[in-house]
C-alpha positions as CSV (number, residue, x, y, z in Angstrom):
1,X,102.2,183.7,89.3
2,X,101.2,181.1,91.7
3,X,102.4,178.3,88.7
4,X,105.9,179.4,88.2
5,X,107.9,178.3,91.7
6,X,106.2,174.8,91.1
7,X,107.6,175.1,87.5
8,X,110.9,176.0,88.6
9,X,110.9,173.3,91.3
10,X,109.7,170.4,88.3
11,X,112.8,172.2,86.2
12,X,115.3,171.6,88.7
13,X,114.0,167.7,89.5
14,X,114.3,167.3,85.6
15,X,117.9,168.9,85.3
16,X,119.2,166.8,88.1
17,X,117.3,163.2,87.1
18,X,120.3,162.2,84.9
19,X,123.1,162.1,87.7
20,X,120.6,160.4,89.9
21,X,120.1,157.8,87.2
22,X,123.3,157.1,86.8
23,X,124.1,157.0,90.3
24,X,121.4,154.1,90.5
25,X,122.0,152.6,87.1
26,X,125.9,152.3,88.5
27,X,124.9,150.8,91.8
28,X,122.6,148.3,90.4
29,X,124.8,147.2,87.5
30,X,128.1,146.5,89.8
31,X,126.2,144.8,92.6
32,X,124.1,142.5,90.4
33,X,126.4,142.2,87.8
34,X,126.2,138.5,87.4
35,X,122.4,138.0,88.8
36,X,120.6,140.3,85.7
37,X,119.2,139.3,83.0
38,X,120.9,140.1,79.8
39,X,118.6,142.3,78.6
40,X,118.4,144.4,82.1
41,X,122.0,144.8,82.3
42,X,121.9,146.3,78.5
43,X,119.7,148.6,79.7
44,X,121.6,150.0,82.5
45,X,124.5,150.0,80.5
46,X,123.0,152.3,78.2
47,X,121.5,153.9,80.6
48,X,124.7,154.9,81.8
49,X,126.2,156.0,78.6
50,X,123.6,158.4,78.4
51,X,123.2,159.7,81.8
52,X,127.1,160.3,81.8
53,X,127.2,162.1,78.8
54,X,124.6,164.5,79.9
55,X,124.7,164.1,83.0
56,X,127.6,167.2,84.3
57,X,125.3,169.6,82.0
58,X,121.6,168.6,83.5
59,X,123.6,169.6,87.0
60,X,125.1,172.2,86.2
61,X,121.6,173.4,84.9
62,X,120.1,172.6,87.7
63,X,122.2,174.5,90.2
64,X,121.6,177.5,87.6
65,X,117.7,177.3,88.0
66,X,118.3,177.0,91.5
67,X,120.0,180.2,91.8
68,X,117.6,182.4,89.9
69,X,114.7,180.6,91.3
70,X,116.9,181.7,94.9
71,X,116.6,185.9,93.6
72,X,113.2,185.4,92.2
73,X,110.9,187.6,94.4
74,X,107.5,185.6,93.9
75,X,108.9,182.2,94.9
76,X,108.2,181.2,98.4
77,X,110.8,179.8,100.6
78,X,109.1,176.3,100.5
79,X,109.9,176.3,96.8
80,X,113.4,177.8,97.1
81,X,114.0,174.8,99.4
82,X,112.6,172.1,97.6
83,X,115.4,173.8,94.2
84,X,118.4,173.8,96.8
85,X,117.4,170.1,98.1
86,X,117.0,168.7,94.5
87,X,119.9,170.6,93.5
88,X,122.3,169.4,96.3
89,X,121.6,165.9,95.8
90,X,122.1,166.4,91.6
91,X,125.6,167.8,92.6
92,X,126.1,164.5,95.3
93,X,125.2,162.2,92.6
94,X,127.6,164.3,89.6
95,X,130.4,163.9,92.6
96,X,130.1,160.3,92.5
97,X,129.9,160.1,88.4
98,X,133.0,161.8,88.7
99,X,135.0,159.1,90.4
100,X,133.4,156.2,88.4
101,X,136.3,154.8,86.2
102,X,135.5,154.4,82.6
């Protein structure tokens, strides 16, 4: 028992990478728009196609792990901590996809 709260922490990291990715794709490809290199800036742009595609499900995934890892009773509160915290900051970074204009 002592490997499942680390895997449900790793599970929640996973789910919210994508909205954290695009958060820094987006950031990176408006602010150095003119100084990348071509091949960089094809990158984050699909990058960002991607990430904002899947993106809403990965956090809303997350957020779901978080709450059943929250109920479980062998997961310690370090680990229900760690869920919320990566959790919370998938949800910041979905807010912000949310207001990027297409």
């Amino acid at each position: 028992m002592t490997r499942r709260p680390w895997l449900l922490v790793l599970a929640v990291l996973a789910l919210g990478l994508p909205s954290v990715a695009f958060v820094l794709s987006h950031v990176l490809l408006v602010r150095l728009k003119d100084q990348l290199p071509e091949w960089l800036g094809l990158v984050l742009a699909w990058t960002l196609v991607f990430t904002s595609m899947f993106g809403t499900f990965t956090t809303a995934g997350a957020v779901l792990v978080a709450i059943v890892g929250s109920f479980l009773s062998g997961v310690s509160g370090k680990s229900k901590a760690l869920m919320w915290v990566f959790a919370a900051v998938s949800v910041l970074a979905f807010l912000y996809l949310a207001q990027v204009r297409p």
